[in-house]
mmCIF file of the N, C-alpha and C atoms, coordinates in Angstrom:
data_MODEL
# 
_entry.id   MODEL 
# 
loop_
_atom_site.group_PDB 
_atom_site.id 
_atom_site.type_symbol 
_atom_site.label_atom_id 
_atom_site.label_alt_id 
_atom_site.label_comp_id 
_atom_site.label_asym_id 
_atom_site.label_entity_id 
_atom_site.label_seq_id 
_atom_site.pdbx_PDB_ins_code 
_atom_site.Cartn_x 
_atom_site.Cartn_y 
_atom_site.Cartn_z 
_atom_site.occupancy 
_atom_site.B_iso_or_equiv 
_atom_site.pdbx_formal_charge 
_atom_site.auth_seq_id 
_atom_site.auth_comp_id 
_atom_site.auth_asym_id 
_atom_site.auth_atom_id 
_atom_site.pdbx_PDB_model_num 
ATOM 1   N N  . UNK A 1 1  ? 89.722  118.199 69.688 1.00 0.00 ? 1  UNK A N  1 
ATOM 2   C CA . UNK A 1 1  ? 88.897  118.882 70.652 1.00 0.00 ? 1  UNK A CA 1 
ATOM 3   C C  . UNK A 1 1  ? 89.587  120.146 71.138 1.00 0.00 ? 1  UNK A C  1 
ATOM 4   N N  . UNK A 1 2  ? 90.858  120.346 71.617 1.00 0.00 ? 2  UNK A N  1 
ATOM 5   C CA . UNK A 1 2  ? 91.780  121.355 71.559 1.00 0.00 ? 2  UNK A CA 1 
ATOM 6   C C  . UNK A 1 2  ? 93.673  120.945 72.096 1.00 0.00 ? 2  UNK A C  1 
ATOM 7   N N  . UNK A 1 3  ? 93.874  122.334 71.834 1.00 0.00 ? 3  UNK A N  1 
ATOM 8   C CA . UNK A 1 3  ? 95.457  121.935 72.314 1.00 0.00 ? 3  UNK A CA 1 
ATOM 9   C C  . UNK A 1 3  ? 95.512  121.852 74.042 1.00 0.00 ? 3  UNK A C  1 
ATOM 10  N N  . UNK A 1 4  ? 96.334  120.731 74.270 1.00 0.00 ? 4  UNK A N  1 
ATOM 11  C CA . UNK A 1 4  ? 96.732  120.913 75.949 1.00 0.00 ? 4  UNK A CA 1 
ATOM 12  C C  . UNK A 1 4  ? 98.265  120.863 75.856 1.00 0.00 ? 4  UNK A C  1 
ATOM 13  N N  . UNK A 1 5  ? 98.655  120.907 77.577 1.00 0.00 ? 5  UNK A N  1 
ATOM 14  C CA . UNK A 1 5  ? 100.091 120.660 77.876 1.00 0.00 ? 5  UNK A CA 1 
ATOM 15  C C  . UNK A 1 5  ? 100.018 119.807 78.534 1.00 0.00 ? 5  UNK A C  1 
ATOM 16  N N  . UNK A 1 6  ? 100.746 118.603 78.157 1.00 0.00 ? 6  UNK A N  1 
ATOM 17  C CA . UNK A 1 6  ? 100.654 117.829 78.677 1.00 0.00 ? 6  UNK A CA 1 
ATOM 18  C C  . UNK A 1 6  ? 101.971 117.337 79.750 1.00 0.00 ? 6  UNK A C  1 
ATOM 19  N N  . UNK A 1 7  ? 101.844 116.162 81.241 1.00 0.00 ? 7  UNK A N  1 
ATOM 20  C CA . UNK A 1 7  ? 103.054 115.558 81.626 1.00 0.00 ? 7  UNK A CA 1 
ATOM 21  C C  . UNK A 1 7  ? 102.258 114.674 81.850 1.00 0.00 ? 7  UNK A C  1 
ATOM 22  N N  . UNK A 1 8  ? 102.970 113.167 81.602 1.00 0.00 ? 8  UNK A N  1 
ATOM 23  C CA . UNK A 1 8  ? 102.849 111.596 81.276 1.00 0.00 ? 8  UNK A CA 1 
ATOM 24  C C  . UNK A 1 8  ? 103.722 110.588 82.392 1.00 0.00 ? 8  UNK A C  1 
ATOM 25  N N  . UNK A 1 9  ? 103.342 110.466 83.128 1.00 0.00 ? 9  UNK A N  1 
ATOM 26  C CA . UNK A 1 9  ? 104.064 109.245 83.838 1.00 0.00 ? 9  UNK A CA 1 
ATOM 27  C C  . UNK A 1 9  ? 103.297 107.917 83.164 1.00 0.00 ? 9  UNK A C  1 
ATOM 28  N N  . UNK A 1 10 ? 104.646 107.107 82.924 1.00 0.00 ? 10 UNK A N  1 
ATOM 29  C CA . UNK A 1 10 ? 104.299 105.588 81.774 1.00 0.00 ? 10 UNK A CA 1 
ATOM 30  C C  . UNK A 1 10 ? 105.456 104.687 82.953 1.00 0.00 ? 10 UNK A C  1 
ATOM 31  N N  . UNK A 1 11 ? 104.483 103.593 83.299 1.00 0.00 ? 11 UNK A N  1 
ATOM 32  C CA . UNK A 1 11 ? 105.001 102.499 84.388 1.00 0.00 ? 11 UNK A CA 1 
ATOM 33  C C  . UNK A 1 11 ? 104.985 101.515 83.417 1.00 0.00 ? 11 UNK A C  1 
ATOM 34  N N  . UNK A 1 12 ? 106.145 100.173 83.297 1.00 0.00 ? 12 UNK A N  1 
ATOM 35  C CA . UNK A 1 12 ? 106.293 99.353  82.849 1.00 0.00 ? 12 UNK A CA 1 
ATOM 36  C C  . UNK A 1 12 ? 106.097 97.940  83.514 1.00 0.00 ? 12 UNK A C  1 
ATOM 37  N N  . UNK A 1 13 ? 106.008 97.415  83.289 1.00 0.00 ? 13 UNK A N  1 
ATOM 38  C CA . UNK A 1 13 ? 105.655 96.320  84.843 1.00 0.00 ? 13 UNK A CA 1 
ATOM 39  C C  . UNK A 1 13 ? 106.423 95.088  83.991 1.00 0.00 ? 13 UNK A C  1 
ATOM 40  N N  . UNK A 1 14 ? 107.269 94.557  84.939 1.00 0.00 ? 14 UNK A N  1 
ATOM 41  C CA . UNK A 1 14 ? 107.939 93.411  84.745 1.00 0.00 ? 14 UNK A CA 1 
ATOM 42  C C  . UNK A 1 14 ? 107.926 92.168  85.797 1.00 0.00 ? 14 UNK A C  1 
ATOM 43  N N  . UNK A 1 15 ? 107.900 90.784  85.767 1.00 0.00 ? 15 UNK A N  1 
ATOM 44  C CA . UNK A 1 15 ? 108.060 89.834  85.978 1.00 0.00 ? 15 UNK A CA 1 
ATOM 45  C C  . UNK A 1 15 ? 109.287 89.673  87.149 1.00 0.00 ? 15 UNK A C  1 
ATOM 46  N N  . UNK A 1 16 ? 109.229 89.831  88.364 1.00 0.00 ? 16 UNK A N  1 
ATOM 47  C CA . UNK A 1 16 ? 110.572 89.660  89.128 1.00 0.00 ? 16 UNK A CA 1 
ATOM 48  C C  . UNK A 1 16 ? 111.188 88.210  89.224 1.00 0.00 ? 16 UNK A C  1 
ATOM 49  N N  . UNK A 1 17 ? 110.676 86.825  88.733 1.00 0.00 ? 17 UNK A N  1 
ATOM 50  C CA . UNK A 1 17 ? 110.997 85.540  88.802 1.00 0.00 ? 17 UNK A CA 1 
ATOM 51  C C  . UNK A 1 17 ? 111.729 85.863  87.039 1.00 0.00 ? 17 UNK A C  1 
ATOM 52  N N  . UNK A 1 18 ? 111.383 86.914  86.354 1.00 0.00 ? 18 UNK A N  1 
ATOM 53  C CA . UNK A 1 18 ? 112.483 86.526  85.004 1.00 0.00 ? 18 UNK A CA 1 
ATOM 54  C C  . UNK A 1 18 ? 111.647 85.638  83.739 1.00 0.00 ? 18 UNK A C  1 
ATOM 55  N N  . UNK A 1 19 ? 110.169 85.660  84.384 1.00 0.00 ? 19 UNK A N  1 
ATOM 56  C CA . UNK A 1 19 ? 109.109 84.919  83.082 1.00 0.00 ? 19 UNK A CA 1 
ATOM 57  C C  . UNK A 1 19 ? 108.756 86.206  82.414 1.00 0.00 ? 19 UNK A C  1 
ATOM 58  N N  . UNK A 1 20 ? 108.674 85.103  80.829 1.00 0.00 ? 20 UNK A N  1 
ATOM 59  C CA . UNK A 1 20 ? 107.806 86.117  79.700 1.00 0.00 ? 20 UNK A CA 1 
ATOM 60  C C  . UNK A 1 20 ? 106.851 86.580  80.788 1.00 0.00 ? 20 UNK A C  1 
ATOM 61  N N  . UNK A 1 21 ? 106.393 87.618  80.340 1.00 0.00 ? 21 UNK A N  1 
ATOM 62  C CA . UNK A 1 21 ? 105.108 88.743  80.795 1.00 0.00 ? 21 UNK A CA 1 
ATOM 63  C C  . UNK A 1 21 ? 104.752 89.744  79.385 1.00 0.00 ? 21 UNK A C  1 
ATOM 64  N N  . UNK A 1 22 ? 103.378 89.534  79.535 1.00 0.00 ? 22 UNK A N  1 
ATOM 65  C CA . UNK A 1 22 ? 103.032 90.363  78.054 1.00 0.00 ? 22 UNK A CA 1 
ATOM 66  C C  . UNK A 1 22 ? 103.318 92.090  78.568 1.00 0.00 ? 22 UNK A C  1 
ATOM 67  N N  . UNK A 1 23 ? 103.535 92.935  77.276 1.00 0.00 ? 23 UNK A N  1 
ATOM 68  C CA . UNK A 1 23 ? 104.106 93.958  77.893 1.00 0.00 ? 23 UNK A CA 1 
ATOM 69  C C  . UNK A 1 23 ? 102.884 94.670  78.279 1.00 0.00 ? 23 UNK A C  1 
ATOM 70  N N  . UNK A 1 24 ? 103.122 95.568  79.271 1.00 0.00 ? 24 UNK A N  1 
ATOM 71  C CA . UNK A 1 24 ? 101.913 95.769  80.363 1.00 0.00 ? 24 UNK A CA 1 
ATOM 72  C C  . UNK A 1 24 ? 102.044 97.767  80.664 1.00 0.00 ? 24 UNK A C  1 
ATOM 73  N N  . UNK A 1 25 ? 101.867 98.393  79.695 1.00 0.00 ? 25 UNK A N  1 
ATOM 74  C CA . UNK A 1 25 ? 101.876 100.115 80.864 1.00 0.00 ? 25 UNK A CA 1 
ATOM 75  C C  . UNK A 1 25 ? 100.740 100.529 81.164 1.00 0.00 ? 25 UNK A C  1 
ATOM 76  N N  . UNK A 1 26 ? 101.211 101.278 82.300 1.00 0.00 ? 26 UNK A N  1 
ATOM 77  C CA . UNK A 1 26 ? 100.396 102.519 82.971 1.00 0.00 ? 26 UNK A CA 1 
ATOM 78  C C  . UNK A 1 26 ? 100.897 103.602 82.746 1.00 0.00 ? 26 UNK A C  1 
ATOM 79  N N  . UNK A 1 27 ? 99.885  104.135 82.059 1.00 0.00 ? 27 UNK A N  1 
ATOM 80  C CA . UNK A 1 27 ? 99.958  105.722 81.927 1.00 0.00 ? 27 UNK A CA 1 
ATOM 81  C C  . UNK A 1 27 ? 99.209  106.443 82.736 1.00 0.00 ? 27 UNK A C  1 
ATOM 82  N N  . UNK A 1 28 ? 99.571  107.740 83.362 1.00 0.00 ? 28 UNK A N  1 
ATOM 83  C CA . UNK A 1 28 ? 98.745  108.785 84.308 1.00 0.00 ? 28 UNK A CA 1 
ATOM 84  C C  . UNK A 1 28 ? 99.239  109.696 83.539 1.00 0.00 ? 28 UNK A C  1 
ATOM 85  N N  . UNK A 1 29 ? 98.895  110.544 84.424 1.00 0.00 ? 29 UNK A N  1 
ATOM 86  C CA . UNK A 1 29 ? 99.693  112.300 84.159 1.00 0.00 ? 29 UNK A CA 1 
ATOM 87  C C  . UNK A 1 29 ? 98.531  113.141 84.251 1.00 0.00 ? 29 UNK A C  1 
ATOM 88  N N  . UNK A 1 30 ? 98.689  114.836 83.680 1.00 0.00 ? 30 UNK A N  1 
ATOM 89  C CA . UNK A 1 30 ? 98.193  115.813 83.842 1.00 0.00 ? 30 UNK A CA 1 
ATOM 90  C C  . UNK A 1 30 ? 98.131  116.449 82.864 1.00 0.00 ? 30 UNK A C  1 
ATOM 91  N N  . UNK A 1 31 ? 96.768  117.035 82.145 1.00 0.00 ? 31 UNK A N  1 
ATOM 92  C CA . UNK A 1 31 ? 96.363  117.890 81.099 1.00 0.00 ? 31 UNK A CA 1 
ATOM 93  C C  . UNK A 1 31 ? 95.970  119.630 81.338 1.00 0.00 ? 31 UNK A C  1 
ATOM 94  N N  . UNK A 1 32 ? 97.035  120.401 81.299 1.00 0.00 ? 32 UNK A N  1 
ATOM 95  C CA . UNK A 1 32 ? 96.326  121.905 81.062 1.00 0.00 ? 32 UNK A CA 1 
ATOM 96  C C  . UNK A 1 32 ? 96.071  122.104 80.064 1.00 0.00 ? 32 UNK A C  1 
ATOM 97  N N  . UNK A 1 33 ? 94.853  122.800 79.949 1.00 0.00 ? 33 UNK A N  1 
ATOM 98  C CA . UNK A 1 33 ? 94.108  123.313 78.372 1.00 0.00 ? 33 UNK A CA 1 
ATOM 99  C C  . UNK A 1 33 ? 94.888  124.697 78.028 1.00 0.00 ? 33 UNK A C  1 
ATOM 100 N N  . UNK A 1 34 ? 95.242  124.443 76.790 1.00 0.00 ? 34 UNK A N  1 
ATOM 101 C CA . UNK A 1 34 ? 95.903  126.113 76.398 1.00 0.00 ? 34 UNK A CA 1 
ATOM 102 C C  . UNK A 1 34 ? 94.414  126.466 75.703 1.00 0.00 ? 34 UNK A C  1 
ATOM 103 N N  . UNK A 1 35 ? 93.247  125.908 75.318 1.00 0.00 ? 35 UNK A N  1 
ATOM 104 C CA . UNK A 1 35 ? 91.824  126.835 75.055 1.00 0.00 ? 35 UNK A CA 1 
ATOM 105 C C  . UNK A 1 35 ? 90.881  126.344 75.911 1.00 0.00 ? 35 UNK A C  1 
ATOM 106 N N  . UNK A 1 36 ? 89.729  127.053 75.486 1.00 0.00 ? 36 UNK A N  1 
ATOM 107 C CA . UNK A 1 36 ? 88.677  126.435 76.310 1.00 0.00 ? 36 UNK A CA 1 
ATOM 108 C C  . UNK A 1 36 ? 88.297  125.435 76.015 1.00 0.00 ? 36 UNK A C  1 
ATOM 109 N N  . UNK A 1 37 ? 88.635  124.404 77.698 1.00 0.00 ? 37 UNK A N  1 
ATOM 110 C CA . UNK A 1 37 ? 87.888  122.988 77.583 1.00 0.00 ? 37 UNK A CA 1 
ATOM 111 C C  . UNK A 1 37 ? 87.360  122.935 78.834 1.00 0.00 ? 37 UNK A C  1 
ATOM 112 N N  . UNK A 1 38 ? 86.308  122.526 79.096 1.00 0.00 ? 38 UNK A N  1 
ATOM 113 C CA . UNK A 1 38 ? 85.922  122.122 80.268 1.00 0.00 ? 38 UNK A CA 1 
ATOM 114 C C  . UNK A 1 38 ? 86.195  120.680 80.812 1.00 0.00 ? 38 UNK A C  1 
ATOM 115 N N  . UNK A 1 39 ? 86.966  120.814 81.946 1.00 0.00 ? 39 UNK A N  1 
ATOM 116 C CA . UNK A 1 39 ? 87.450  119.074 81.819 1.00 0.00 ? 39 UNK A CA 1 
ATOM 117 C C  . UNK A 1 39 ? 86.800  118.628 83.134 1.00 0.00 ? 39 UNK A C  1 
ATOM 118 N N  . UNK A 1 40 ? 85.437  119.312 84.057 1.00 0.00 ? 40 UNK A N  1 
ATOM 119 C CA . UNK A 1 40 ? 84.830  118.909 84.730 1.00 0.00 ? 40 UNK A CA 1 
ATOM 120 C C  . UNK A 1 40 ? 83.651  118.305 84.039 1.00 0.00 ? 40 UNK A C  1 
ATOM 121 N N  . UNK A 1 41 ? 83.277  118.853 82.765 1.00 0.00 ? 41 UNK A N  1 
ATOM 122 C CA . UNK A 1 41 ? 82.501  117.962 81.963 1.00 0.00 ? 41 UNK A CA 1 
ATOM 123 C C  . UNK A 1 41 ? 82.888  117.257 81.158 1.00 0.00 ? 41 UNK A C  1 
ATOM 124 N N  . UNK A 1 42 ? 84.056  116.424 81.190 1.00 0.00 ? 42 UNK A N  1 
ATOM 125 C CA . UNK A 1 42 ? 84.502  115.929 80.743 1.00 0.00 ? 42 UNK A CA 1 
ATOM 126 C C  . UNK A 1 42 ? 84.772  114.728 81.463 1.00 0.00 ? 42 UNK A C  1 
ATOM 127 N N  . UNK A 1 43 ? 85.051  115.154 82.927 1.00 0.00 ? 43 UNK A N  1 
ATOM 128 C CA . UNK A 1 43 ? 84.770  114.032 84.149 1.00 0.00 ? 43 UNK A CA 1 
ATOM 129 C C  . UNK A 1 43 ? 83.049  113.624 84.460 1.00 0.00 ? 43 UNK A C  1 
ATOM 130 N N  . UNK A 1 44 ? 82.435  114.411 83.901 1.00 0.00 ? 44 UNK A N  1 
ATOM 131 C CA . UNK A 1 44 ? 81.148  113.830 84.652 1.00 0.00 ? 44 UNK A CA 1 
ATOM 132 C C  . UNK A 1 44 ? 80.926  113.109 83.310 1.00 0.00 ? 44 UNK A C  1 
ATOM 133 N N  . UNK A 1 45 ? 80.977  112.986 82.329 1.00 0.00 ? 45 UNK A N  1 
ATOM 134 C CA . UNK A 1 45 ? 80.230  112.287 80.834 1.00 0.00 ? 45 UNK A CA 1 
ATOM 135 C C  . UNK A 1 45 ? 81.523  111.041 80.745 1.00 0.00 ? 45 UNK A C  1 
ATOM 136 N N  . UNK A 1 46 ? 82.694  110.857 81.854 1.00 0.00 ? 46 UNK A N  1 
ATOM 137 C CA . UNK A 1 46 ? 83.519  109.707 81.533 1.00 0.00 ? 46 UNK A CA 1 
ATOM 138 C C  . UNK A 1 46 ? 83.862  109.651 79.790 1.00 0.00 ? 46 UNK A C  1 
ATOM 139 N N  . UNK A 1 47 ? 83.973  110.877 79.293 1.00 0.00 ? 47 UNK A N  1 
ATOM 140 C CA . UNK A 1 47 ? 84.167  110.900 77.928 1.00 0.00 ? 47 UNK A CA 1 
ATOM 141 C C  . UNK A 1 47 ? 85.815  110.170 77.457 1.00 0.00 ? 47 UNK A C  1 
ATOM 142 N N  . UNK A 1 48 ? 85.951  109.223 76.718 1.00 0.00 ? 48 UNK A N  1 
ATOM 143 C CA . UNK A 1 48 ? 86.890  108.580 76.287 1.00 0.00 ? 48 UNK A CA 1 
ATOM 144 C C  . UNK A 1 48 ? 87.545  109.719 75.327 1.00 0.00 ? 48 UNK A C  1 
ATOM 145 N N  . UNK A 1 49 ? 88.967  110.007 75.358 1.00 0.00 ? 49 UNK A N  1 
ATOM 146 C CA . UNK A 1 49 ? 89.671  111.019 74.748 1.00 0.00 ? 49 UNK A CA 1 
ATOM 147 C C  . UNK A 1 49 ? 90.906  110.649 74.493 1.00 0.00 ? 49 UNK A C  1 
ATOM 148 N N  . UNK A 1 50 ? 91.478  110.932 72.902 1.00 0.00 ? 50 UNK A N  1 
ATOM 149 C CA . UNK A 1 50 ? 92.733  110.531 72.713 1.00 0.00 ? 50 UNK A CA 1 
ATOM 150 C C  . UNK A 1 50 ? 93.444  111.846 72.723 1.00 0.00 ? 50 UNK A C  1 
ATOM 151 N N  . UNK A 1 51 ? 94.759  111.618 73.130 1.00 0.00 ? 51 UNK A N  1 
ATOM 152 C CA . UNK A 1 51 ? 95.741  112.728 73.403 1.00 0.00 ? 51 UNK A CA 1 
ATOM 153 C C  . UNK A 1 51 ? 96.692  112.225 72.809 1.00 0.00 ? 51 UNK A C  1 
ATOM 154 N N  . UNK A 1 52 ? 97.439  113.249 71.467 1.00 0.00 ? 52 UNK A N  1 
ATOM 155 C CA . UNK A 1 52 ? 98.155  112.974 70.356 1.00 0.00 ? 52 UNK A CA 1 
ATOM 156 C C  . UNK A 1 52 ? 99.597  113.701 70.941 1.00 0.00 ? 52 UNK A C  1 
ATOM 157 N N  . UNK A 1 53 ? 100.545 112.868 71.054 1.00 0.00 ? 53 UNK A N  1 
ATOM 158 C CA . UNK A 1 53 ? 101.460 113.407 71.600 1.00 0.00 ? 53 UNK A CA 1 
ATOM 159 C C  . UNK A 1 53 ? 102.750 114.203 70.599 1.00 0.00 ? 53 UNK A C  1 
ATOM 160 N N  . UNK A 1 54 ? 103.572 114.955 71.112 1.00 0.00 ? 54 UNK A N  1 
ATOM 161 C CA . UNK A 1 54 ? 104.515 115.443 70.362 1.00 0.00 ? 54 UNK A CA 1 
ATOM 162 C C  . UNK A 1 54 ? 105.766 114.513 69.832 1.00 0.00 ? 54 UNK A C  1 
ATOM 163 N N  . UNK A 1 55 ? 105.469 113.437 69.679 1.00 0.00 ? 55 UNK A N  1 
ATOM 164 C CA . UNK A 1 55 ? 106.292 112.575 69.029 1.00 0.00 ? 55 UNK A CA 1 
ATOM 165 C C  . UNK A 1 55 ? 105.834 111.792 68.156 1.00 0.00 ? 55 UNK A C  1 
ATOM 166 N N  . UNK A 1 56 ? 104.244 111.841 68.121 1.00 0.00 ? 56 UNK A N  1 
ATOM 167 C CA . UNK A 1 56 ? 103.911 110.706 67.099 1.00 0.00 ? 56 UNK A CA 1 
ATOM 168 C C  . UNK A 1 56 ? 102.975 109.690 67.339 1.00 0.00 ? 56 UNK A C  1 
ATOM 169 N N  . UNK A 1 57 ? 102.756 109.734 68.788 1.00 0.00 ? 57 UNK A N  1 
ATOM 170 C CA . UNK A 1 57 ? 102.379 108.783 69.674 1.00 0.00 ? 57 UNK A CA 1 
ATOM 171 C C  . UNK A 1 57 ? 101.377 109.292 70.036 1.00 0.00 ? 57 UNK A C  1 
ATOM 172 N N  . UNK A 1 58 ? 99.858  108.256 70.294 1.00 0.00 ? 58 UNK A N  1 
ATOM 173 C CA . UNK A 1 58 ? 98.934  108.769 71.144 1.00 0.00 ? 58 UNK A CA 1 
ATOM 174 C C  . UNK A 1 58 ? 98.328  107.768 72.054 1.00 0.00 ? 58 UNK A C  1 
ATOM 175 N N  . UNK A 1 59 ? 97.478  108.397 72.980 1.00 0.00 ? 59 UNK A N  1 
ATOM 176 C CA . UNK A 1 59 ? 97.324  107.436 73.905 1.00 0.00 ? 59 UNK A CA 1 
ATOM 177 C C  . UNK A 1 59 ? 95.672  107.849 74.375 1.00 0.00 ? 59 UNK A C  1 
ATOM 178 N N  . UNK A 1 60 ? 94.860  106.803 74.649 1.00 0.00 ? 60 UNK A N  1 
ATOM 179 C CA . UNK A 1 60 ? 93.695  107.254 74.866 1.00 0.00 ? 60 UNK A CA 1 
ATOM 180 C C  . UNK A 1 60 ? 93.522  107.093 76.603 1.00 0.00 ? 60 UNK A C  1 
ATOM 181 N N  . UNK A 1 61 ? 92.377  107.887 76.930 1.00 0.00 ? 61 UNK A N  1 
ATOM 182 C CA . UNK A 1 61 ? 92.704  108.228 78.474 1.00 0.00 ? 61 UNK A CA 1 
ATOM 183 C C  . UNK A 1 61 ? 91.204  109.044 78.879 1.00 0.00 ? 61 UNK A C  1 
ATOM 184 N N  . UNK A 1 62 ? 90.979  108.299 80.086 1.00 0.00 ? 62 UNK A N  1 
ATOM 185 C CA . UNK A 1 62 ? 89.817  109.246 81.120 1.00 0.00 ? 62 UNK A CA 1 
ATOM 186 C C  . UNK A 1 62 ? 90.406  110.695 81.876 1.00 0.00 ? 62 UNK A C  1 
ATOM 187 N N  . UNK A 1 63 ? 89.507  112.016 81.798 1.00 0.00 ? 63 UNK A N  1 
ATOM 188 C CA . UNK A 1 63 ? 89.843  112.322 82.795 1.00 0.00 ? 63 UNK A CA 1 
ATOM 189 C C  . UNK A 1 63 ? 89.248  112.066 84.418 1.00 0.00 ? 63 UNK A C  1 
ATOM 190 N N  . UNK A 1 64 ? 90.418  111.972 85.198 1.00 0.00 ? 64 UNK A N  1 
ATOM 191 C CA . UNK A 1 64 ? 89.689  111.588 86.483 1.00 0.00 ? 64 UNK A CA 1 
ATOM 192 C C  . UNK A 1 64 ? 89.519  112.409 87.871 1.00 0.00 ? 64 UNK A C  1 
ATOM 193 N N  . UNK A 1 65 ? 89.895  113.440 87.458 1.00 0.00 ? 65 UNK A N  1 
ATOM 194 C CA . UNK A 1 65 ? 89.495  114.390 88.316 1.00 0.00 ? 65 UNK A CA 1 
ATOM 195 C C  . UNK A 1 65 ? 89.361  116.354 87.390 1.00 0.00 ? 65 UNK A C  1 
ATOM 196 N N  . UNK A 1 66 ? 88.785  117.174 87.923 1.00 0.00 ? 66 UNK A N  1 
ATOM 197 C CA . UNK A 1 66 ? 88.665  118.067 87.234 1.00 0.00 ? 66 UNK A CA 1 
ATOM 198 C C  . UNK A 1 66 ? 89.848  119.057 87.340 1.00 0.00 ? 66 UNK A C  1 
ATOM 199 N N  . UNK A 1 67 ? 90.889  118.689 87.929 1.00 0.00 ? 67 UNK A N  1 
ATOM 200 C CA . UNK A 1 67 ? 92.342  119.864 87.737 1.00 0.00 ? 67 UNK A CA 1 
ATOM 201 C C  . UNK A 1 67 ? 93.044  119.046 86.692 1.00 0.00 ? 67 UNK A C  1 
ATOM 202 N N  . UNK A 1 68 ? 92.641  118.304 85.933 1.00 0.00 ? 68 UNK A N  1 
ATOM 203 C CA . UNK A 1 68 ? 93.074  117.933 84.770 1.00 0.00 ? 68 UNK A CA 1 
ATOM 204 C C  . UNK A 1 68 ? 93.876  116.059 85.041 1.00 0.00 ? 68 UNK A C  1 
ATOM 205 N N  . UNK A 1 69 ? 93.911  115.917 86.103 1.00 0.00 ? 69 UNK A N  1 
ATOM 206 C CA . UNK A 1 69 ? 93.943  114.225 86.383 1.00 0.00 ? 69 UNK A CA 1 
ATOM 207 C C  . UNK A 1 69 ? 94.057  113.446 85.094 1.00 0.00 ? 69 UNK A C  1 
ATOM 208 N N  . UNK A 1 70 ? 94.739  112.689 84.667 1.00 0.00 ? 70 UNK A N  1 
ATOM 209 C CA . UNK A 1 70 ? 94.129  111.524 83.658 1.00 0.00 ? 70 UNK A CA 1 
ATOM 210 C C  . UNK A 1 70 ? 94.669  110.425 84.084 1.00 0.00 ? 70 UNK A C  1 
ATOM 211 N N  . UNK A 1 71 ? 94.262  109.233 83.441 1.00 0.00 ? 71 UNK A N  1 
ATOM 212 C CA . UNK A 1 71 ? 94.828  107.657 83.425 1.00 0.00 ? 71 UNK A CA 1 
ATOM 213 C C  . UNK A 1 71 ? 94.347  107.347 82.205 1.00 0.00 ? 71 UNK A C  1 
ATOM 214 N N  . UNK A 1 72 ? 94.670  106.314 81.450 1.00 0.00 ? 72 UNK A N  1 
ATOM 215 C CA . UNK A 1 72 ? 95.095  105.646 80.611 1.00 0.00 ? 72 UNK A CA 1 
ATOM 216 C C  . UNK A 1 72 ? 94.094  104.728 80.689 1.00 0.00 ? 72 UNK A C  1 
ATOM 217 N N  . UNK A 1 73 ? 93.373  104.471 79.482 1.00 0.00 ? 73 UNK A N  1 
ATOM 218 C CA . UNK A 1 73 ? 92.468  103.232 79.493 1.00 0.00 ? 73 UNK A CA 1 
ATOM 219 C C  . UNK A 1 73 ? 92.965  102.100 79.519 1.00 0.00 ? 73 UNK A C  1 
ATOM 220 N N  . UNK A 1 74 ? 94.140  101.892 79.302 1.00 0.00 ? 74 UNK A N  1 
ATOM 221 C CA . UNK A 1 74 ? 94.941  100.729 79.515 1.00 0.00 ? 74 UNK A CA 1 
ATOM 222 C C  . UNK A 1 74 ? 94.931  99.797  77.934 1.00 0.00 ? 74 UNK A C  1 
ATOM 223 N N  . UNK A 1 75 ? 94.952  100.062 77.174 1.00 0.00 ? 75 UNK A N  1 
ATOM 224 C CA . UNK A 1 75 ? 95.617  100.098 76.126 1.00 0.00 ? 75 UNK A CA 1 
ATOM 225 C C  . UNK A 1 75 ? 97.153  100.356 75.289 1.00 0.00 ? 75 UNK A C  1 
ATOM 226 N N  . UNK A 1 76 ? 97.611  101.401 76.068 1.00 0.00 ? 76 UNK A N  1 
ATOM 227 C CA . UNK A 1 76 ? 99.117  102.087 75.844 1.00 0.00 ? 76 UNK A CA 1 
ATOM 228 C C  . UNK A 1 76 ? 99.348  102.974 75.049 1.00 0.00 ? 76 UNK A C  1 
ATOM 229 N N  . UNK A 1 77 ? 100.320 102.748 74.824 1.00 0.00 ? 77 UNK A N  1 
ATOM 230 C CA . UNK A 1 77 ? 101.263 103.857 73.225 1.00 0.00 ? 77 UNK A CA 1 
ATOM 231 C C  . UNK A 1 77 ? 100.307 103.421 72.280 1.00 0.00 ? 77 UNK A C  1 
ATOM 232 N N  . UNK A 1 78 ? 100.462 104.434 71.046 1.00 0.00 ? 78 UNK A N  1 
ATOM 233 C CA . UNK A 1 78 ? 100.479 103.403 69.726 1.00 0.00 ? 78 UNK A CA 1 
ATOM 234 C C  . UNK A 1 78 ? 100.112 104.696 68.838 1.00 0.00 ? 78 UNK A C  1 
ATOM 235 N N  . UNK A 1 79 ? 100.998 103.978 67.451 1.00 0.00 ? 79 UNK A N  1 
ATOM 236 C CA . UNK A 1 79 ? 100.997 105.386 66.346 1.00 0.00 ? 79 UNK A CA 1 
ATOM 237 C C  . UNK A 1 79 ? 99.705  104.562 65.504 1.00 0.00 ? 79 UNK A C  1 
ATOM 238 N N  . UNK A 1 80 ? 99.261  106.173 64.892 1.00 0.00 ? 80 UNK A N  1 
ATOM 239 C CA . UNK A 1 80 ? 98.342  106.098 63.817 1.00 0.00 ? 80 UNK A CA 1 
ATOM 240 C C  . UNK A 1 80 ? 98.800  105.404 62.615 1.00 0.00 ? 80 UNK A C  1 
ATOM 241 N N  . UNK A 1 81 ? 98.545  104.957 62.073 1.00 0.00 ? 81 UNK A N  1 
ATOM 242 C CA . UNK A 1 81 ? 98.823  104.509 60.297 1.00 0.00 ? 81 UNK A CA 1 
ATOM 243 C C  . UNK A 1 81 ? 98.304  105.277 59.718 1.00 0.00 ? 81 UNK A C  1 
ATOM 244 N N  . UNK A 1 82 ? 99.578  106.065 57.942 1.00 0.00 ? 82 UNK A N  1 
ATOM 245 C CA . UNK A 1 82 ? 98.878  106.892 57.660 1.00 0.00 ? 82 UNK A CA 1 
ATOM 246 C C  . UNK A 1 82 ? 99.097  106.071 56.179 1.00 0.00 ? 82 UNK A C  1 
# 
């Protein structure tokens, strides 16, 4: 859809009693568009969007507000198979 810049805050959530816990993140962060995107229509259509990161990694994500807001559908990391 186009290039952004992206920053990613990724929360891990752990078990404080020391039990298995399935592994669990939260991703947020913030998308600037380096082209034209409109990401207020992008908040009103709740459009599901994957963001391919510079390592390999992508992560799919709402935006949730129109200065570029996101969260994480709650799914996580995860590489493509090629």
């Amino acid at each position: 859809m186009g290039r952004v810049r992206y920053h990613l805050s990724i929360y891990q959530h752990f078990s404080a009693s020391g039990e298995q816990v399935p592994a669990s993140l939260k991703i947020e962060g913030h998308i600037t568009p380096l082209e034209k995107l409109d990401l207020k229509d992008l908040l009103q259509h709740r459009a599901e969007l994957t963001l391919q990161l510079s390592d390999g990694q992508s992560v799919d994500f709402f935006v949730t507000h129109p200065d570029g807001t996101i969260r994480s559908t709650g799914r996580g990391l995860y590489r493509h198979d090629t």
